[in-house]
C-alpha positions in Angstrom: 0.0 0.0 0.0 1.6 3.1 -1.1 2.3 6.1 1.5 -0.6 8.8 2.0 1.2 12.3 2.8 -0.8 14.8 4.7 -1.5 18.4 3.4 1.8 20.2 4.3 0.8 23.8 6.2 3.7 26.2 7.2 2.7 29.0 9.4 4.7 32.2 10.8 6.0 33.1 14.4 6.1 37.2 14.5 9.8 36.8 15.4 10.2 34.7 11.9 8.1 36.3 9.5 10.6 36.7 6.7 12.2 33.3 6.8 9.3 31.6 7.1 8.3 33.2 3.9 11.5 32.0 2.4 10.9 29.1 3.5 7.3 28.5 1.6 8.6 29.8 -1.3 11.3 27.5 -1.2 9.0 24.6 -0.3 6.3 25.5 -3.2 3.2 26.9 -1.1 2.0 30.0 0.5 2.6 30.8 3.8 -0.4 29.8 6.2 -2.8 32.3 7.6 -2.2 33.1 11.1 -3.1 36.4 13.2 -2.0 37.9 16.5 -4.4 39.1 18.6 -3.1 41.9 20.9 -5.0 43.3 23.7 -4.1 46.7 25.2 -1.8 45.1 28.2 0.2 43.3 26.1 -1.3 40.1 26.2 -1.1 38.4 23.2 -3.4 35.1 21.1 -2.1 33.8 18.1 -5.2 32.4 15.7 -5.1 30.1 12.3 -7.5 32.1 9.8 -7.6 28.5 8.0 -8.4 25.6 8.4 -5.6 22.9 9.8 -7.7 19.8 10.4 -5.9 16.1 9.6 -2.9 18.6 8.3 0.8 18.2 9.1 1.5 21.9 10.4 5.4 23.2 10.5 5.0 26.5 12.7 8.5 28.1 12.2 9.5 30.7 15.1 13.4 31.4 16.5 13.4 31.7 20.5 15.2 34.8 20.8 14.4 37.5 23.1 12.0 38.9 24.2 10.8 35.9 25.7 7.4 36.7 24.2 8.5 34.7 20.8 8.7 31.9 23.2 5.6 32.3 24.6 3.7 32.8 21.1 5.0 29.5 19.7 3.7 28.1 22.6 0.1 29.5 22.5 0.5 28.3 18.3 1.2 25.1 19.3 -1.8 24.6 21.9 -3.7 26.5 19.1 -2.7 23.7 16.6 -3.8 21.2 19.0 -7.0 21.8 19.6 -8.1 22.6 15.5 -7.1 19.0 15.4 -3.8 19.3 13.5 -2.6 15.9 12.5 1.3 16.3 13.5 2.8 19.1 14.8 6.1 20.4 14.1 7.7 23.0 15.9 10.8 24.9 13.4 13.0 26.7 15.8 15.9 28.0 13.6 17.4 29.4 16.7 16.8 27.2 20.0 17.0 30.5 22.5 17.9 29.3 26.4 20.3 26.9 25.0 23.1 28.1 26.6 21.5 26.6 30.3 22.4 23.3 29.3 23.6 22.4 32.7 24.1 23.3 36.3 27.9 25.2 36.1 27.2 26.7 39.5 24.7 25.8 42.2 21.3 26.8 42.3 20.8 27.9 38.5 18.0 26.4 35.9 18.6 24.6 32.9 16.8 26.8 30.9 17.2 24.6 27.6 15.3 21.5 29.6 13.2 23.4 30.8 12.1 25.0 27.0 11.8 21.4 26.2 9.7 20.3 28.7 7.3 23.3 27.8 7.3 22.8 24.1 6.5 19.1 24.7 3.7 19.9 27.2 2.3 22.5 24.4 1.7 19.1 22.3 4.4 19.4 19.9 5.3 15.7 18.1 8.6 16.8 16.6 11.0 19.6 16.9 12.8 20.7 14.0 16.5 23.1 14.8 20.3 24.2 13.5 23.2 24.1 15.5 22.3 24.0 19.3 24.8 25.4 21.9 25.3 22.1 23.3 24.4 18.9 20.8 23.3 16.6 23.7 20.3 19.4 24.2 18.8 16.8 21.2 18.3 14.0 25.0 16.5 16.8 26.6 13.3 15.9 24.1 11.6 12.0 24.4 10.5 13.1 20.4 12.2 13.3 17.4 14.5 16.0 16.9 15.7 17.2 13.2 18.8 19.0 14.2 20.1 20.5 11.2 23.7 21.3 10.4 24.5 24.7 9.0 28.5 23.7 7.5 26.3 22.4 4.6 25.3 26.2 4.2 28.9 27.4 5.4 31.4 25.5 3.7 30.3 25.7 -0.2 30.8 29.7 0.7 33.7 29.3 2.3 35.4 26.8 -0.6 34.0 30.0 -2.8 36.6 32.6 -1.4 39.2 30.4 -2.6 41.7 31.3 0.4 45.2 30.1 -0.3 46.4 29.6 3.5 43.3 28.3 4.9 43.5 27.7 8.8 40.0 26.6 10.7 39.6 28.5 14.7 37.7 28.1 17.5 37.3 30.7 19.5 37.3 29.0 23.0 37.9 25.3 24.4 34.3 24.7 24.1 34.3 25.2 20.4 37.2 23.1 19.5 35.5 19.8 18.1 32.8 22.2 15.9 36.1 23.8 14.5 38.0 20.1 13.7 34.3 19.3 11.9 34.7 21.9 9.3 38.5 21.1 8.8 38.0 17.8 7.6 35.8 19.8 4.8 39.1 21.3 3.7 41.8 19.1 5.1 43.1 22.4 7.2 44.7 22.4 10.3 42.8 23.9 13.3 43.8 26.4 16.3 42.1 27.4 19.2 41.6 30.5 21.1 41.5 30.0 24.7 39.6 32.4 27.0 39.1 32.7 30.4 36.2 34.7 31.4 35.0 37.4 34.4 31.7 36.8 34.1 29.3 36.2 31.3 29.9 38.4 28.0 33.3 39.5 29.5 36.7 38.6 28.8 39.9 38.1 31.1 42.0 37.1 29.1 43.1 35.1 25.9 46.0 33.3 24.3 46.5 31.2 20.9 47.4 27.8 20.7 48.7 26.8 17.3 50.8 29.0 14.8 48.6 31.6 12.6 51.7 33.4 11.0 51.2 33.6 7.2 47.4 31.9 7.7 43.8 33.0 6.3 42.2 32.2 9.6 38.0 31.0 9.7 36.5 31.3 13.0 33.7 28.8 13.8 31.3 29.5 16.3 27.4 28.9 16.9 26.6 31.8 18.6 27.4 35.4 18.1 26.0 37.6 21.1 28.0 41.0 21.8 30.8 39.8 19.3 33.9 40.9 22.0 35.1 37.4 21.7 35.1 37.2 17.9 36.4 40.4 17.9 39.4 39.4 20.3 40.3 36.7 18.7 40.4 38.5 15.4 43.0 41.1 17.1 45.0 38.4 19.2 45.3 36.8 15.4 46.2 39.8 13.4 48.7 40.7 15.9 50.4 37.2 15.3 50.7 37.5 11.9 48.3 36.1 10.4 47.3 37.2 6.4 43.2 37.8 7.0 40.9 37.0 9.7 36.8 36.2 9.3 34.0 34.5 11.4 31.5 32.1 10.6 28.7 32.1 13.1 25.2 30.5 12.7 23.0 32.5 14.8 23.5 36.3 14.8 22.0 37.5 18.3 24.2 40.9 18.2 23.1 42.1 21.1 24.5 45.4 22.9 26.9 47.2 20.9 28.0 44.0 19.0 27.8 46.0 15.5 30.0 48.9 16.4 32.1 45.9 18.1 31.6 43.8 14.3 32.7 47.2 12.4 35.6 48.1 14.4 37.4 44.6 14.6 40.1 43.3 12.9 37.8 40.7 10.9 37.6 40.8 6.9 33.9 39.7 7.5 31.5 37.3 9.7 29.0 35.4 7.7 26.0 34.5 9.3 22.5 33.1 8.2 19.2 34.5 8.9 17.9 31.8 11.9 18.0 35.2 13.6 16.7 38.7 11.2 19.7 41.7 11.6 18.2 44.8 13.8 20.3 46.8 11.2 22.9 46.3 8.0 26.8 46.2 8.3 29.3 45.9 5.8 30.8 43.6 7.7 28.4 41.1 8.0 27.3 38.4 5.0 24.0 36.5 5.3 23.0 33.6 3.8 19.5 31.6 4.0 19.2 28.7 5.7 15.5 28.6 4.2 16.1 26.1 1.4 17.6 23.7 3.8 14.7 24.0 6.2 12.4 23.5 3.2 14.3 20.4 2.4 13.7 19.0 5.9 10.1 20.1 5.9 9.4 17.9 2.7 11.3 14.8 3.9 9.8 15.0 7.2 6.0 14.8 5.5 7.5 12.0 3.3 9.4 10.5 4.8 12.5 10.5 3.8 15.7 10.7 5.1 17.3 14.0 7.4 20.6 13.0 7.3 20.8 13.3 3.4 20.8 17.0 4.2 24.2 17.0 5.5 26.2 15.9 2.5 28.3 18.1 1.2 
């Protein structure tokens, strides 16, 4: 007996409007109907303007702040729920709280279980992401969990600039394996930046290990919040002779004055993707669209087909 497929419906967070339309246009249909209801004291209900009965509804929506884009694909998902949507699939680009994947201190929250657990009790049946903080956030869900892998977005661009030194960085400990990933791509040799912080989003200090003299040196990293540790590394490598400096970094947050930081810094350029929209332009700053890869996903999830052909390269 062959396969039925539900009807495919793909519907827009507020904080994801424009990739989500990429996303549709990519996949072949038009974005879903959805409105937000406001009411004077901020409170907010999201409503489907069509009908989502025995469908398979992908309700794309990053987790950045304010928390309120958390909030809303929570009241989508209970929404979807109870108009008797077949499955339920939440597309979070960027997985916001990810960073709480653990108890480093006493008497802290780990805020990424935590998100889980809601978007699970919301009556999600699959959860669909790029590049977590912390891979193993993937255990924190008892559902499947698509988690996407943006070097088949980064490396095709990076194989583009044709550099002739190439040299692969991680700009802290943490990052190290995510940096030796995207070597193998390009049979570089990798360095590491190694940091020792204050307290979160400051800096006390940082040296290199590995030789950057004469190198065109590619920064890996996930996140990029106020950009002071891109943006230290950049110097600390420039200063030991190395030819060029950029960054590669999947999910712009840029938060405080990380574009004057991004404009100012020793980096040629940072190439990001749009799992997060820019509050403003910089010439320093490359995007590209993770919305045909998510499209991709969407259509082998519905029929169903295989995720991990989406990470050849």
């Amino acid at each position: 007996m062959p396969l039925q497929f539900n009807p495919v419906k793909i519907f827009a967070g507020s904080g994801s409007e424009d990739l989500a339309r990429k996303i549709a246009e990519q996949y072949g249909k038009p974005l879903g109907e959805i409105t937000l209801n406001r009411f004077s004291d901020g409170e907010f209900q999201p409503s489907f303007d069509e009908s989502i009965r025995g469908c398979d509804v992908f309700l794309v929506q990053s987790t950045f702040q304010p928390n309120d884009n958390l909030v809303e694909l929570l009241l989508m998902v209970d929404a979807a729920k109870r108009a008797s949507a077949h499955y339920i699939t939440a597309v979070v680009p960027y997985y916001g709280l990810a960073r709480q994947d653990r108890k480093d201190k006493p008497r802290v929250a780990i805020g990424a279980k935590l998100v889980a657990n809601l978007l699970k009790a919301a009556g999600i049946h699959r959860i669909m992401t790029m590049d977590l903080h912390a891979a193993q956030i993937q255990g924190f869900f008892d559902i499947p969990v698509d988690h996407l892998d943006g070097s088949v977005i980064f490396v095709p661009y990076i194989k583009s600039l044709n550099l002739p030194n190439l040299t692969i960085a991680s700009p802290d400990m943490g990052g190290s394996y995510r940096a030796r990933t995207f070597a193998k791509f390009f049979n570089a040799e990798v360095i590491i930046c190694d940091k020792r912080r204050k307290r979160a989003n400051e800096i006390e200090s940082m040296s290199i290990i590995g030789e950057v003299k004469g190198q065109d040196v590619v920064l890996i990293d996930d996140i990029c919040d106020t950009a002071g540790t891109l943006a230290k590394a950049a110097a600390l490598i420039m200063e030991n002779g190395a030819n060029s400096v950029r960054a590669v970094c999947t999910h712009a947050v840029l938060s405080g004055k990380a574009y004057e930081t991004i404009e100012n810094s020793a980096l040629d350029e940072i190439i990001v993707t749009d799992t997060i929209p820019l509050k403003q332009e910089s010439s320093k700053i490359k995007v590209l669209s993770t919305s045909k890869l998510f499209a991709k996903a969407i259509a082998n999830v519905n029929e169903h087909g295989s995720i991990s052909d989406l990470f050849r390269i």
